[in-house]
C-alpha positions in Angstrom: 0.0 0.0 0.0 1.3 3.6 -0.4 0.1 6.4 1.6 0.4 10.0 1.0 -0.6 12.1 3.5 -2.1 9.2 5.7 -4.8 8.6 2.7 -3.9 5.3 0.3 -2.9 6.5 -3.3 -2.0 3.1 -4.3 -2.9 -0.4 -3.5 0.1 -2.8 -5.2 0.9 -6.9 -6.1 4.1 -8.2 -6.3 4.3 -11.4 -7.7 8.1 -13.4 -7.3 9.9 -16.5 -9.0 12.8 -17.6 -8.1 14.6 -21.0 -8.8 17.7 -22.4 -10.6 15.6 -22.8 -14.2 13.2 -21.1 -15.9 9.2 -22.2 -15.8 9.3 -23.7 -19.1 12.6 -25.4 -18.8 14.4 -23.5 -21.3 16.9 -21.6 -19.4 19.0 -24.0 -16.6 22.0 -22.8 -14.4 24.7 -25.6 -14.1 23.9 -26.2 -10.5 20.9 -25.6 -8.1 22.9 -22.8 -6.1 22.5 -20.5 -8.1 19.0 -19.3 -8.9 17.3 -17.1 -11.5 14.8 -14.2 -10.3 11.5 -12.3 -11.9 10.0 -9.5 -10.3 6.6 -7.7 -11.4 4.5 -5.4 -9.5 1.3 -3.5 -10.4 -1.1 -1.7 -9.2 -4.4 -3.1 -8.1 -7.8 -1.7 -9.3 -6.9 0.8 -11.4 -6.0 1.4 -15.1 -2.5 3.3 -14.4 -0.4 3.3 -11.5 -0.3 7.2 -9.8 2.3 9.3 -10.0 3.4 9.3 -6.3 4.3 5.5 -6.6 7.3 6.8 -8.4 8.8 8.9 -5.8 8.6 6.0 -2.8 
């Protein structure tokens, strides 16, 4: 959630993967230590994320 003055300007998902291949298999690192990582985040219930999510 981000606030802005004590009100909420933005309510947001982050969705995370992380593991040593890819989901379909077609990237693999040599060993299981390692491990690849996907980020994505949006903003819920609206078209457009605001403005103000920039600046936090």
């Amino acid at each position: 959630m981000v606030l802005k003055n004590g009100h909420t300007v933005a309510k947001i998902r982050v969705i995370s993967w992380w593991h040593w291949q890819t989901k379909d298999g077609r990237y693999k690192l040599p060993g299981h230590k390692g491990k690849i990582g996907t980020i994505t985040a949006f903003c819920q219930g609206v078209n457009r994320c605001p403005d103000v999510v920039n600046t936090v």
